[in-house]
ROPA-383534 format. One line per 4 residues: number of its first residue (from 1); their letters; for each residue x, y, z of C-alpha. Coordinates in steps of 0.25 Angstrom, whole numbers, plus 5000, padded with zeros to 4 digits. Example, Ala and Ser with C-alpha at 12.3 -4.5 7.8 and 13.67 -1.06 7.14 Angstrom:
# ROPA-383534
1> AS> 5049 4982 5031 | 5055 4996 5029 .
END
This chain:
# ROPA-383534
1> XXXX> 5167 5067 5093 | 5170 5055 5085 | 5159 5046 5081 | 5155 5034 5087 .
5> XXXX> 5151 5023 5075 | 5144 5013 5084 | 5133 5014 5094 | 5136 5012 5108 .
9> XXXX> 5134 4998 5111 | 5123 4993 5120 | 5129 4988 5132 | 5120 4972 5132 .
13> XXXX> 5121 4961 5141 | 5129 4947 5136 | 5123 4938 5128 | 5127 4927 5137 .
17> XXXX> 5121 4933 5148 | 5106 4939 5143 | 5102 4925 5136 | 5101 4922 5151 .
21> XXXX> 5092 4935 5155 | 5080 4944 5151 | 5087 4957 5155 | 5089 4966 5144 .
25> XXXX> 5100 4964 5134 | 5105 4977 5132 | 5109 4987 5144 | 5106 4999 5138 .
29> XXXX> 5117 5011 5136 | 5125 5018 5148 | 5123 5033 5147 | 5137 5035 5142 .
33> XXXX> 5135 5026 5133 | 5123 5036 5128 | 5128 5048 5130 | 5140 5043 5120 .
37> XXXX> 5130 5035 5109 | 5121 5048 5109 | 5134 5056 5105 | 5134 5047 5092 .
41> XXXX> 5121 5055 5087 | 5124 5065 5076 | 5110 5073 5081 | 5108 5073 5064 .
45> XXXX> 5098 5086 5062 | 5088 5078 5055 | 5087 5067 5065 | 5084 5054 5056 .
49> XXXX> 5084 5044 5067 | 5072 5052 5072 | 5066 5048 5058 | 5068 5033 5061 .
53> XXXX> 5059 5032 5075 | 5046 5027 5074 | 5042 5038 5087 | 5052 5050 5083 .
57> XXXX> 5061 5051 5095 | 5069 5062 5094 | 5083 5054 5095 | 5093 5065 5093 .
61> XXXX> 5086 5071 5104 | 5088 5062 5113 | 5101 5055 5109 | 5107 5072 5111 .
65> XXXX> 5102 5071 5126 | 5107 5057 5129 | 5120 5063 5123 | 5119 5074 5134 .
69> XXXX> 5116 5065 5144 | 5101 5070 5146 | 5094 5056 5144 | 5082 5062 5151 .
73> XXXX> 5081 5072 5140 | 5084 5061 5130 | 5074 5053 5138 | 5065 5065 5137 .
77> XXXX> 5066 5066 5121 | 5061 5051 5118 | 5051 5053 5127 | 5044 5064 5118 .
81> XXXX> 5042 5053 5108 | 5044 5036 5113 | 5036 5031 5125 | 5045 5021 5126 .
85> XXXX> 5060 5023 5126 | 5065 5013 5132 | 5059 5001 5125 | 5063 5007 5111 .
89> XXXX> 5076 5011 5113 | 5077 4994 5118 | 5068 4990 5105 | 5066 4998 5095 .
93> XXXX> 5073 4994 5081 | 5083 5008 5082 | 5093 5001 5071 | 5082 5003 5060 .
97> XXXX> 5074 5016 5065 | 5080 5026 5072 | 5094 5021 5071 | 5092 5017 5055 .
101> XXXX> 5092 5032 5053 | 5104 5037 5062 | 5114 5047 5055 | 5125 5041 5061 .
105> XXXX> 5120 5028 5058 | 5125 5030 5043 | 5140 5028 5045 | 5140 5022 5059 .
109> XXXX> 5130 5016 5069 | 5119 5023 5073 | 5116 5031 5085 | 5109 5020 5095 .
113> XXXX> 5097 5029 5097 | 5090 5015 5103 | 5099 5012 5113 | 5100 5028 5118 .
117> XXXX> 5084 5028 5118 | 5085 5016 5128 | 5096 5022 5135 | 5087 5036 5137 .
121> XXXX> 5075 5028 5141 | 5082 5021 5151 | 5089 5030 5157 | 5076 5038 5161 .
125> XXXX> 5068 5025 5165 | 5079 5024 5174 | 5082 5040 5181 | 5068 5046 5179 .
129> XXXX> 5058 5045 5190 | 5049 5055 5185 | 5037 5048 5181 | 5030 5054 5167 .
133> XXXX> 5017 5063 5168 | 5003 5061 5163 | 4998 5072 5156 | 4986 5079 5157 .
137> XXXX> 4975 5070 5151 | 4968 5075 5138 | 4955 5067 5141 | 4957 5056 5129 .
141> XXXX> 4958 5042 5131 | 4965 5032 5122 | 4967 5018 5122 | 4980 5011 5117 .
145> XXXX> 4977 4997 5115 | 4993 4990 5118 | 5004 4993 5128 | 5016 4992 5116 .
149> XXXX> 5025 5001 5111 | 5014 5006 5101 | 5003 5009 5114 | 5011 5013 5124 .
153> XXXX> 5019 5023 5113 | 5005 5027 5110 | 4999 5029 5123 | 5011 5036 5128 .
157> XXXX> 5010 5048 5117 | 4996 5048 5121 | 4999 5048 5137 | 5008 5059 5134 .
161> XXXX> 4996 5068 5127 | 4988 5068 5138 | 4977 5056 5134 | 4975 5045 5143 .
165> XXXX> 4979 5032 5135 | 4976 5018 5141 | 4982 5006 5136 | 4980 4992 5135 .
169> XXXX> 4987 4981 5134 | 4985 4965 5134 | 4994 4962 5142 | 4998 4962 5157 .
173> XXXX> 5009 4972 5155 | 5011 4984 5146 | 5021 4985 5135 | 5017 4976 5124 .
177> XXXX> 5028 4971 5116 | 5038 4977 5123 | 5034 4969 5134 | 5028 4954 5128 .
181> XXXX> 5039 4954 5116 | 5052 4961 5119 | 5059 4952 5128 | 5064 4959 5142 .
185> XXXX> 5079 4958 5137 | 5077 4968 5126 | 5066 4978 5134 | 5065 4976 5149 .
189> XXXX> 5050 4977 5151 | 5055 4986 5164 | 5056 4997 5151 | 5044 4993 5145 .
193> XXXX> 5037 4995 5159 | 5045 5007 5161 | 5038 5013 5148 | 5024 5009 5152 .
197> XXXX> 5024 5015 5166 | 5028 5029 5159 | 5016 5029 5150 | 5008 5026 5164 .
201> XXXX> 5012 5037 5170 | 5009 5046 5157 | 4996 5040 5160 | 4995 5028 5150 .
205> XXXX> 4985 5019 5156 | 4989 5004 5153 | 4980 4993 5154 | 4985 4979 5153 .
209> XXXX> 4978 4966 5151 | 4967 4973 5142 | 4967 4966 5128 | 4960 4976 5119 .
213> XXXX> 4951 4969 5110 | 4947 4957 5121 | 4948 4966 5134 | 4942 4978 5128 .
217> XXXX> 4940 4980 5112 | 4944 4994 5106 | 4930 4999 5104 | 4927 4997 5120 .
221> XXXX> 4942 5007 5123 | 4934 5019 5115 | 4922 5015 5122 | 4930 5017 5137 .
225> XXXX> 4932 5030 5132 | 4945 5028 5124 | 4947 5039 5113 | 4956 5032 5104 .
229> XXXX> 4962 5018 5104 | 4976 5015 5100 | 4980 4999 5095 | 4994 4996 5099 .
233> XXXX> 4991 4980 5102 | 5002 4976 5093 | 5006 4962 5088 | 5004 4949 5095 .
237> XXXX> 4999 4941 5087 | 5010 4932 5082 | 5013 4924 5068 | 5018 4911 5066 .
241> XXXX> 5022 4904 5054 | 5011 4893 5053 | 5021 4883 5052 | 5019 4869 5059 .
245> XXXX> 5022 4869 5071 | 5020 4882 5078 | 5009 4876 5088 | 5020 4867 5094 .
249> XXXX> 5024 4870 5110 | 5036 4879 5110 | 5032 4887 5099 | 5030 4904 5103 .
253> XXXX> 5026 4915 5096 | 5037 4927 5098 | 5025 4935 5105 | 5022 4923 5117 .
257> XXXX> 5036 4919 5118 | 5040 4933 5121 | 5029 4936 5129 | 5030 4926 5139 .
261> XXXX> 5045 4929 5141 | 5044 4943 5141 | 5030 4946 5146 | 5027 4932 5154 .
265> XXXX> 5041 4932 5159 | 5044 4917 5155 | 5059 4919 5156 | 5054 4917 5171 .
269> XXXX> 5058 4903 5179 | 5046 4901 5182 | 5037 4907 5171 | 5022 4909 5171 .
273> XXXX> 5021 4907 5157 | 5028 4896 5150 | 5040 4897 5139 | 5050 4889 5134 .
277> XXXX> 5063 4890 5139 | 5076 4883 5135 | 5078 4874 5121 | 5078 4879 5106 .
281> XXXX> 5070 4891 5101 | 5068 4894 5088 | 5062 4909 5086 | 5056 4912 5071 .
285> XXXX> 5058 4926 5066 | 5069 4936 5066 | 5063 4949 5071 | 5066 4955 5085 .
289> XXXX> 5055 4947 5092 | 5063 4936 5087 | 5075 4940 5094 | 5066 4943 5107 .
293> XXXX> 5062 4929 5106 | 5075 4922 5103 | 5081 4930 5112 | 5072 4928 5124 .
297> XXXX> 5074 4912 5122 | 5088 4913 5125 | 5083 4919 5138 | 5072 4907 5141 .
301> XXXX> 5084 4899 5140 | 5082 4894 5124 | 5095 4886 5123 | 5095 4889 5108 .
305> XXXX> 5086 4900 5101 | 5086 4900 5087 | 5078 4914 5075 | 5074 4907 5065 .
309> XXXX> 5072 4917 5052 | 5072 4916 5039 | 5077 4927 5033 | 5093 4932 5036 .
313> XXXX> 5100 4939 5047 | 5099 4952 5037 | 5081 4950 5037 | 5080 4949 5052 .
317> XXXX> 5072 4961 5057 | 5076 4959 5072 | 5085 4972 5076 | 5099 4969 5074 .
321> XXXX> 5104 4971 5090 | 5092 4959 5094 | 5098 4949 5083 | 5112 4953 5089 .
325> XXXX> 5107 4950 5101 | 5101 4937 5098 | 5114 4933 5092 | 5121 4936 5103 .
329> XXXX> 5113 4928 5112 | 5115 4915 5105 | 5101 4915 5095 | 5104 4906 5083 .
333> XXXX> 5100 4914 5070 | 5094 4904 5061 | 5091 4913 5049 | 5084 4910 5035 .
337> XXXX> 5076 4898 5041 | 5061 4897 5044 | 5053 4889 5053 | 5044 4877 5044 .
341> XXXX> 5040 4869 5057 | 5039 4869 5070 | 5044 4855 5076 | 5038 4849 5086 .
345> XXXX> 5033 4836 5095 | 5023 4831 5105 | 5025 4815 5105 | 5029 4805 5093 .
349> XXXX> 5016 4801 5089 | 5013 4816 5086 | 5028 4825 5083 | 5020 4835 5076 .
353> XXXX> 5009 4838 5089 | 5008 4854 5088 | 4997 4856 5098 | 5007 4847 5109 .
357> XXXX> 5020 4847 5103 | 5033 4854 5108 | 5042 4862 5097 | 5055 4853 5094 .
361> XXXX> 5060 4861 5083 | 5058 4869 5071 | 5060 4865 5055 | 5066 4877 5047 .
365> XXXX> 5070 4880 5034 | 5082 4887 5027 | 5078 4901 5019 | 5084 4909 5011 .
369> XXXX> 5080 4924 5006 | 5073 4926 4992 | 5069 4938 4986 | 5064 4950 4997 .
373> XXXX> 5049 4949 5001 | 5039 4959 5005 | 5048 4964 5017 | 5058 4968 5007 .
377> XXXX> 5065 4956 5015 | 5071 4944 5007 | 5061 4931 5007 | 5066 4919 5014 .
381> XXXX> 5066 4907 5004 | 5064 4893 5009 | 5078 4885 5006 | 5071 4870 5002 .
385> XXXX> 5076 4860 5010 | 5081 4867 5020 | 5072 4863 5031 | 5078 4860 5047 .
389> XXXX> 5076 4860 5060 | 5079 4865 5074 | 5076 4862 5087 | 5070 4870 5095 .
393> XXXX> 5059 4869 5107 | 5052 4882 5105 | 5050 4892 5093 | 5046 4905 5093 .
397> XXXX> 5038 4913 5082 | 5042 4927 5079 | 5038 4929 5067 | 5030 4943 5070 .
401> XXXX> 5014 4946 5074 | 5002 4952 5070 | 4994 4961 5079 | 4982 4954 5086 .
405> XXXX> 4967 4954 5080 | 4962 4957 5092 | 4961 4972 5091 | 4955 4971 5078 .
409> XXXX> 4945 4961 5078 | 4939 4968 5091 | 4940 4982 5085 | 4929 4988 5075 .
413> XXXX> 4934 4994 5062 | 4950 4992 5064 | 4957 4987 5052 | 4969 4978 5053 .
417> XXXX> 4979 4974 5040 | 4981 4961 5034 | 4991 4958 5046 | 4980 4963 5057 .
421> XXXX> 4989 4975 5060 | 4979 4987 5062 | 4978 4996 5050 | 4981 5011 5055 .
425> XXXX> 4984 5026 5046 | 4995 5033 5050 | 4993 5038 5062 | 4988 5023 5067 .
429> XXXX> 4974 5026 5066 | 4966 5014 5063 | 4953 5011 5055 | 4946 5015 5067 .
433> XXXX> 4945 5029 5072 | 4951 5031 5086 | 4959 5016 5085 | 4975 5019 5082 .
437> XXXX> 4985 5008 5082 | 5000 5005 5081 | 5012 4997 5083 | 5013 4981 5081 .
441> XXXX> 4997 4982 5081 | 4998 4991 5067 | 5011 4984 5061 | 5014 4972 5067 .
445> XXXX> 5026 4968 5075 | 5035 4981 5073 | 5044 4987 5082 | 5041 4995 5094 .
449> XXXX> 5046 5009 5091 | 5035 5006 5077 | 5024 5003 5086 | 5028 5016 5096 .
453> XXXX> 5030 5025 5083 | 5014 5021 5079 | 5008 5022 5093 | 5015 5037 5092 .
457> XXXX> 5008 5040 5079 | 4995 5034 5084 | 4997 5042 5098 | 4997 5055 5090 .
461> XXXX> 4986 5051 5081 | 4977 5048 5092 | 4981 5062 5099 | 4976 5068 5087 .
465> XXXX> 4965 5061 5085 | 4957 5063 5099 | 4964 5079 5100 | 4953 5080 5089 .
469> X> 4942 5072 5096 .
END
């Protein structure tokens, strides 16, 4: 058979026509389209994409039943390892995990080892009725603190051993980020939902609107009884560059701007919470929140939406396939510049009024990269005299989180690092015996297959942590 050099592409709908909708972007591969991007695997003997997945799927595995048009049984070999399929083959950063390491991927593209996990997980959420079984209980409790990708990947691996696993989550619906931050168009939240309601029937016990550390406090979960506790609370609290300004109306973090579009629905006409819609947005970052929340302007009705970055194209750490997208969708890329001031006005007596003024624009400046800084990126140098303006009714911040100090300050004897992420060994213990951790809550804002693969490692350590209790 003669090789195929490209991957399949992935039928999407029009530009033209999703900046006017929330329905997802991407439609998702046919299952001849599968069946022939599966062929394109070499099945190498020593499996290197394996080597690239933060939860170890077993991808030749799979990819060879989807090639034999078994997507049960491909569905099946996942299974063994992700708890949620069918958000990372959506999400996940394939291009520089998995995929990065893809034999084939050294003379043409790779295999799209993303797109057939979403392909798989789809096709069983939409043929298999049969719902999944609890097994038998092994008589230990365990508390996971967060319904994201790290504490549901957690409790699920946990469910499957037999222990009864309750979560908790802040807020009214279970998912986390997958549901507050990642905007419908990129993961339905039917998916997320879909996901969740299979750890239910393994037996996870979710429980909303409990904020662990004001509702109940860590030390109280071992004292209903709970045997260990694992922190997957990730990372809400949001930065902002203290520059003047950012108390103006119309300015957003990322995380509430997101939130009330995705979780609060404000894309409605008739919202219970309010956003702005329509105008000029300028959204500061360049990583795939950034995109998320450009992108999700468009669809509020943001006449012109603007990234404001100050590094280059080459820098931005947002996946290729969502900068492509943006592009496509009309984004207006202004690269090498950063935010000094946030404009703004109330009344002419007082134009700089930031507790009642209204954002009227934003003052940037031009930059330039110097030599490489601590990422091993190169710093962006200030061009003097470059300063100008744009106008613009709202801006959004996206310049990353930090995990909330709620957890810690109301837990005895956990240590936190210099950027309040908990401190965990290898195995995501913490400096507290019988508290694990992982995900955003440990690294900061990461992806979610990073958090998944540290709920996986702490699942295990906590297994064998009470199998010797």
């Amino acid at each position: 058979m003669a090789v195929i050099p490209k991957k399949h592409e992935m039928p999407t709908q029009a530009s033209e026509v999703r900046i006017h909708n929330f329905n997802e972007v991407a439609l998702g591969y046919t299952q001849e389209i599968a069946v022939a991007e599966a062929q394109r695997c070499l099945h190498c003997k020593n499996r290197p994409c394996m080597e690239g997945c933060p939860v170890n799927i077993n991808i030749p595995g799979f990819i060879q039943k989807v090639k034999e048009s078994d997507f049960e049984g491909a569905y099946q070999i996942i299974n063994q390892t992700s708890s949620l399929p069918a958000v990372c083959g959506r999400v996940c950063p394939q291009e520089t995990q998995c995929e990065s390491r893809c034999t084939m991927g050294k003379q043409f593209e790779p295999v799209a080892i993303g797109r057939l996990e979403r392909f798989v997980a789809d096709w069983h959420n939409t043929h298999e009725t049969k719902k999944a079984e609890a097994p038998e209980s092994n008589g230990h409790r365990v508390a996971v603190v967060g319904s994201g990708p790290s504490g549901l990947t957690c409790a699920g691996d946990l469910a499957k051993k037999g222990y009864q696993v309750s979560v908790f989550e802040a807020l009214h619906t279970a998912g986390g980020v997958m549901v507050y931050g990642i905007p419908e168009f990129r993961l339905p939240k039917t998916i997320v939902a879909k996901e969740v309601e299979i750890l239910k029937e393994l037996g996870v016990d979710v429980q909303p609107n409990v904020v662990i550390g004001k509702t109940l406090t860590v030390d109280e979960l071992f004292d209903m009884g709970y045997e260990a506790v694992f922190v997957g609370s990730g990372a809400g609290l949001p930065r902002f560059m203290n520059i003047p300004g950012e108390s103006l109306k119309g300015v957003y973090s990322a995380n509430e701007f997101l939130t009330r579009s995705n979780l609060m629905k404000a894309y409605l006409d008739h919202p219970k919470t309010p956003i702005m819609k329509g105008g000029s947005v300028a959204v500061v970052g360049g990583g795939n929140v950034t995109m998320d929340a450009a992108r999700t302007a468009l669809r509020l009705g943001a006449e012109h939406v603007y990234i404001v970055y100050r590094r280059s194209m080459e820098e931005l750490p947002a996946r290729r396939e969502e900068v492509e997208h943006a592009r496509e969708e009309g984004v207006d890329f202004r690269l090498l510049c950063n935010p000094v001031e946030i404009l703004g006005y109330n009344n002419p007596d007082n134009p700089r009024d930031e507790k009642n003024g209204f954002v009227t624009g934003i003052r940037c400046v031009k930059m330039e990269l110097g030599e490489p800084d601590a990422s091993g990126r190169r710093r962006p140098v200030v061009i003097p005299g470059s300063e100008f303006e744009l106008e613009v009714n709202a801006v959004v911040m996206s310049i990353g989180t930090s995990p909330n100090p709620l957890i810690k300050s109301t837990t005895r004897g956990l240590e936190v690092n210099a950027h309040g992420g908990i401190i965990v060994n290898e195995d995501g213990l913490t400096s507290r015996e019988g508290v694990y951790a992982g995900g955003d809550a440990v690294t900061g804002s990461a992806t979610v297959i990073s958090a998944m693969g540290s709920g996986k490692v702490a699942a295990k350590a906590i297994d064998e942590y009470l199998s010797r209790r």
